[in-house]
C-alpha positions in Angstrom: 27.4 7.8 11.7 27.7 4.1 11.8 27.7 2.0 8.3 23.7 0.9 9.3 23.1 4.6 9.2 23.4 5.6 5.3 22.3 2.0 4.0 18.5 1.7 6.3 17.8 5.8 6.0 14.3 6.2 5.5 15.1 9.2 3.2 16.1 9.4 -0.3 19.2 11.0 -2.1 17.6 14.8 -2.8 17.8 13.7 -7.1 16.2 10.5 -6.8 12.9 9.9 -8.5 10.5 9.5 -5.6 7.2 9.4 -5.8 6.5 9.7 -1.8 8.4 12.1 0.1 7.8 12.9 3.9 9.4 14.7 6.2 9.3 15.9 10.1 5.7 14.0 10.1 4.0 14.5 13.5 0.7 13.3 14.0 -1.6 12.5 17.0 -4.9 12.0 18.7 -6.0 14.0 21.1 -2.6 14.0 24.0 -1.2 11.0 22.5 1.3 11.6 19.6 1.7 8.7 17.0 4.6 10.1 14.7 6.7 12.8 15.8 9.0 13.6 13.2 8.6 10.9 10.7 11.0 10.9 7.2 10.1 8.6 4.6 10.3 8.5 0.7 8.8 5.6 -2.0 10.9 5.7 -4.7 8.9 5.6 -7.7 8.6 2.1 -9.1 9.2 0.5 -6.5 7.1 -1.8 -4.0 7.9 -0.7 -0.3 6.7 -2.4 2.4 5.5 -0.7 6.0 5.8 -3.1 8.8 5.6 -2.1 12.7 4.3 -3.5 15.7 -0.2 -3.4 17.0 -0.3 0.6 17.6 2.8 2.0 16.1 0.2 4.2 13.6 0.9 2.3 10.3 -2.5 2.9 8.8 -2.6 6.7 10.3 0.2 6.9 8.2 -1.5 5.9 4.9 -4.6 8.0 6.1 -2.5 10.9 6.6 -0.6 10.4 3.8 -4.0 10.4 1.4 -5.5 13.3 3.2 -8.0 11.2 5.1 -6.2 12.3 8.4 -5.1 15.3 9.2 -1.0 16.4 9.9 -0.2 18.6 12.9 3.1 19.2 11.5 5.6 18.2 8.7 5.4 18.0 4.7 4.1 15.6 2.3 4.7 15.5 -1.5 3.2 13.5 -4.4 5.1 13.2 -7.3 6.5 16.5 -6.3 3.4 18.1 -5.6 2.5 19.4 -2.1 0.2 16.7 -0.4 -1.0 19.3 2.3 -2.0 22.0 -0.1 -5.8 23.4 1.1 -6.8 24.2 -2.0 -9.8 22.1 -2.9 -8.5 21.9 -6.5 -5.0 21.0 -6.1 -6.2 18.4 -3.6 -8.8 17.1 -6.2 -6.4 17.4 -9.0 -3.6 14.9 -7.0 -6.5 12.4 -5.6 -6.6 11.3 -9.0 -3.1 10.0 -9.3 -3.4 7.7 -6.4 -5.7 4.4 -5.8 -6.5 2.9 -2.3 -7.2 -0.6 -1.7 -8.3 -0.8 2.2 -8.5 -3.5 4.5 -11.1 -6.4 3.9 -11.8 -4.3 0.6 -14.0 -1.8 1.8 -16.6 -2.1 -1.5 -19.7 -0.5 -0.6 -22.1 -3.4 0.4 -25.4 -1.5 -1.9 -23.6 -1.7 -4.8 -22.4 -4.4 -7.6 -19.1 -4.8 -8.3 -18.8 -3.1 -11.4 -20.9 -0.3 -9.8 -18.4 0.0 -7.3 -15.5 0.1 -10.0 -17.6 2.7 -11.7 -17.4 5.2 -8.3 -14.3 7.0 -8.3 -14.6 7.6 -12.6 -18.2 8.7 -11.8 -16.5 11.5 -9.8 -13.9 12.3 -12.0 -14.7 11.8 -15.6 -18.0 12.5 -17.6 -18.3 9.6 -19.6 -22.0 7.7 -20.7 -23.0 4.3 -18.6 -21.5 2.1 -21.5 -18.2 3.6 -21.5 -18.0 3.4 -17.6 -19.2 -0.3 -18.0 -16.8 -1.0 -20.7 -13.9 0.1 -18.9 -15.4 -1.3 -15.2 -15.4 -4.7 -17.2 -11.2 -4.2 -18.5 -10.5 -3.9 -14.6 -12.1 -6.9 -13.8 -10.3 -8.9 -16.6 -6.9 -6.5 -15.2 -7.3 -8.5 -11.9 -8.7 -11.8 -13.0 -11.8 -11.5 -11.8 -14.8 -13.3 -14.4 -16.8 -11.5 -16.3 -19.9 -12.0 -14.2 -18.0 -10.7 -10.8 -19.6 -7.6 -11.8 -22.9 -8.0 -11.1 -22.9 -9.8 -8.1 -22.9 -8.1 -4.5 -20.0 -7.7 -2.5 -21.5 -10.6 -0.4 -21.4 -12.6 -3.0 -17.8 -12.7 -3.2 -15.4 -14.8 -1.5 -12.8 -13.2 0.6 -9.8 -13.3 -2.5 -12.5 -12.3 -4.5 -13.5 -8.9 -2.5 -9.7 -7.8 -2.5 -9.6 -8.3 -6.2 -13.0 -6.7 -6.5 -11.4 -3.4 -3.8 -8.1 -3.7 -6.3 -9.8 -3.2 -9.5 -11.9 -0.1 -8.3 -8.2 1.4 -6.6 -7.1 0.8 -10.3 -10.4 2.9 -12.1 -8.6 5.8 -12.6 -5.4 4.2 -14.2 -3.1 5.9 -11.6 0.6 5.5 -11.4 0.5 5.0 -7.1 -1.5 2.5 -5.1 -1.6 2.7 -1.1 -2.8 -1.1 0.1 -3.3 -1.5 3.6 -3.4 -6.0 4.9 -4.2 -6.8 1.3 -3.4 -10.3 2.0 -5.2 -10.6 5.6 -7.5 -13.4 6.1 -6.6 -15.1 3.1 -5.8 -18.9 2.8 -1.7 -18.9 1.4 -2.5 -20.0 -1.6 -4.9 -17.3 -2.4 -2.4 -14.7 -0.6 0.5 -15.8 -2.8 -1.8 -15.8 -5.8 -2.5 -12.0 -4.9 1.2 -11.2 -3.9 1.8 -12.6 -7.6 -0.9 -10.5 -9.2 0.7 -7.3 -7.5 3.9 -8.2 -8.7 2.4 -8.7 -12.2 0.2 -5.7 -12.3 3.6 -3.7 -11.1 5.9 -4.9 -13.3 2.9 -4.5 -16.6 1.7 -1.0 -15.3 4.4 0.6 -14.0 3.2 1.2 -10.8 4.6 2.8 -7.2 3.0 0.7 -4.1 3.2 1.4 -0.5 1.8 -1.5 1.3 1.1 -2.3 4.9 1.3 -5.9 6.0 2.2 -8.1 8.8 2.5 -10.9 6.3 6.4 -12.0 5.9 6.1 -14.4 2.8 4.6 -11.0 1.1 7.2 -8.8 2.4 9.7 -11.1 0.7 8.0 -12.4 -2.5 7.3 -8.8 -3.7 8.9 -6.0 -1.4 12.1 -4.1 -2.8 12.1 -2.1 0.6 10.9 -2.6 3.8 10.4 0.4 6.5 9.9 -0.5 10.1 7.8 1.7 11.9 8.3 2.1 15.8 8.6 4.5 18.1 7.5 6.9 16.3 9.8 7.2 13.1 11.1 4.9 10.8 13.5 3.1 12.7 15.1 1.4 9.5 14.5 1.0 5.6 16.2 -1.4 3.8 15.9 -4.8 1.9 15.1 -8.1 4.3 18.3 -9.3 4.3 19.5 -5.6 6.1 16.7 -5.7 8.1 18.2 -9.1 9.8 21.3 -7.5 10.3 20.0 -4.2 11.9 21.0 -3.9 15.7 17.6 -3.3 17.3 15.0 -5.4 19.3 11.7 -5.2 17.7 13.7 -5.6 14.1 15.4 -8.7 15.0 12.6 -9.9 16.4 10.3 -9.6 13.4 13.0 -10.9 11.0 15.7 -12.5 12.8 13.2 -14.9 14.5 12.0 -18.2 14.6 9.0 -17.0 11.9 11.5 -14.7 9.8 14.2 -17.5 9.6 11.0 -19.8 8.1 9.9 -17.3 5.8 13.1 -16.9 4.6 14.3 -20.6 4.4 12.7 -21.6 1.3 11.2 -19.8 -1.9 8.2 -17.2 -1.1 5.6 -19.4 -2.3 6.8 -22.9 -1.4 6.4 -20.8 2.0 2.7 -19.9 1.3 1.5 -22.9 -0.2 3.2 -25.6 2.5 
């Protein structure tokens, strides 16, 4: 095996702490196959990035990987635990370790804010109204949203405030893993920086395990310990940024060994953002 081989493996050493672990993924819709074979692990603590050209199934990889898509083949585990299990408990029972923060938000449009934080503890823990509001309010303050975020509509909210708003109710249940998927699409750079610095923050305070789709380079390299590239239908390569320039392959040097990745990379993260 070449020296790239060992360093960008999407895999783990078998007694390393990982929170994520994947292996011989296939999935697909209908004839067309979108992984077929995929390894991956997150270790846990870390921020890893997913990256990968339009159609190259990053999001059908979270999906699958939350249960909201269904494997044809292959193994997932959660903090050891199997991921694929069909019992309704074990599945209910894992859910709760996890937090989601999808594209654009996703906060359902009926509801206030803190009515949406209030969702997923409404599922899982019996607790009165002013308990739930008590704690809906500590998330808001978590993500540094005002006070008075939670009663507006998620119309009401500008677009850095809806992805704080979808952040705080991913964080509800205090879990130890959060899945976000474009967290930083459509924002202005200074608002995306400001969020890539409140993931860092709420990392680093919490200690939390992300996995985190974006297309966006400045957050790849502001926040990311790992990135995986996604591409014909594996993992091509998992490493840091500066690997990733170095790895021998088209649609990796490319993405970071171009015009756009030697700018991201010329001057601090946020000078980046914010120029």
């Amino acid at each position: 095996m070449d020296a790239q081989g060992p360093i960008l493996s999407p895999t783990l050493p078998d007694d390393a702490d990982v929170a994520v672990r994947v292996r011989g993924l296939v999935t697909g819709f209908g004839d067309k196959v979108i992984h077929d074979g995929l390894d991956l692990d997150v270790a846990r603590g870390e921020i890893l990035g997913l990256v990968g050209g339009s159609g190259s199934g990053k999001s059908v990889l979270m999906r699958t990987i939350i249960g909201l898509q269904t494997a044809r083949a292959g193994r997932i585990a959660i903090f050891g635990h199997d991921a694929l299990d069909p019992d309704p408990e074990a599945q209910r029972a894992l859910r709760r370790k996890w937090g989601v923060l999808f594209q654009e938000g996703a906060l359902f449009s009926g509801l206030t804010v803190a009515e949406n934080i209030e969702v997923p503890m409404r599922e899982y823990l019996a607790l009165p109204d002013a308990v739930l509001a008590g704690l809906a309010a500590a998330r808001l303050r978590l993500v540094g949203l005002p006070a008075d975020a939670g009663a507006k509509f998620p119309s009401e909210l500008s677009g850095g405030m809806k992805k704080r708003a979808g952040l705080a109710r991913a964080l509800a249940l205090d879990p130890p893993l959060l899945f976000l998927d474009e967290p930083t699409a459509g924002l202005d750079p200074i608002s995306a920086a400001a969020f890539d610095d409140l993931i860092k923050v709420l990392k680093e305070t919490l200690g939390l395990t992300l996995f985190l789709i974006t297309h966006d380079l400045d957050t790849l390299i502001a926040i990311c310990d790992r990135v995986a590239v996604l591409g014909e239908g594996r993992v091509l390569a998992c490493g840091t940024i500066e690997q990733l320039r170095n790895f021998d392959h088209p649609w990796v040097q490319a993405y970071f060994a171009g015009a756009r990745g030697r700018a991201a990379t010329s001057g601090t993260p946020n000078e980046t953002k914010a120029a």
